[in-house]
N, C-alpha and C positions, 0 to 999 in steps of 0.2 A: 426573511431571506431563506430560500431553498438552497442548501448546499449539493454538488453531486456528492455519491459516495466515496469514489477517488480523486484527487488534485494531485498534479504532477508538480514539483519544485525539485530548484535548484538552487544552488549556492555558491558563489564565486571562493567562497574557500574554502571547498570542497570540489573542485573545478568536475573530479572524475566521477562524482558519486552521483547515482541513480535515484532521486525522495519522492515514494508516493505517500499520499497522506490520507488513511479511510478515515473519514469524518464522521460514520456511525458505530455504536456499539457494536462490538468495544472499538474504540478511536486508537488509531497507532500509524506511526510514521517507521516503512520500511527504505531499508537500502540495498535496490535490487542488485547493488555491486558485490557486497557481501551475504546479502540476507539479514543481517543488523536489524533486530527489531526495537523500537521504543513504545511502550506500550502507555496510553493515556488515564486509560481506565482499569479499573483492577477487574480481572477475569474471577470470573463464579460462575459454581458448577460444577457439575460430572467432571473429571478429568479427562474423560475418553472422548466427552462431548467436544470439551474445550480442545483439545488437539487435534477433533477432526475440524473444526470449524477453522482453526487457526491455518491445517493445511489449505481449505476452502479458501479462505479468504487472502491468504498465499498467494494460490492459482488465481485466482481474482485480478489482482493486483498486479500480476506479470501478465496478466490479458489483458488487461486495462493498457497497461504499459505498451505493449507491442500494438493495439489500435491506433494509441494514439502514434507513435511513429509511424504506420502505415500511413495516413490521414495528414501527418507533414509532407510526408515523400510526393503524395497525388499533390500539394497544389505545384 
């Protein structure tokens, strides 16, 4: 099975909270409410690297997010 790189979830006991989940290295479920990260995989490497990528994949993830709400609104 091909997973995409983002999935969007939610959770009824958490009714407010925003969960994307990147499915590739490194794997981690954010919460675009707070910015809450949980991280899957332990990060290696450069520090400098690892913090730009983290903003990268950040920005990612709140794009990913904001498509898919456009993409509900059109049907």
């Amino acid at each position: 099975m091909t997973l995409p790189k983002f999935l969007l979830g939610d959770n009824t006991d958490h009714p407010d909270d925003i969960f994307i989940m990147h499915t590739e290295y490194p794997q981690f479920i954010i919460n675009l409410v707070n910015d809450d990260i949980e991280w899957m995989d332990e990060l290696r490497g450069d520090e400098t690297e690892i913090a730009n990528e983290i903003s990268r994949l950040i920005e990612d993830a709140t794009e990913f997010y904001d498509r898919e709400m456009e993409r509900y609104t059109e049907v």
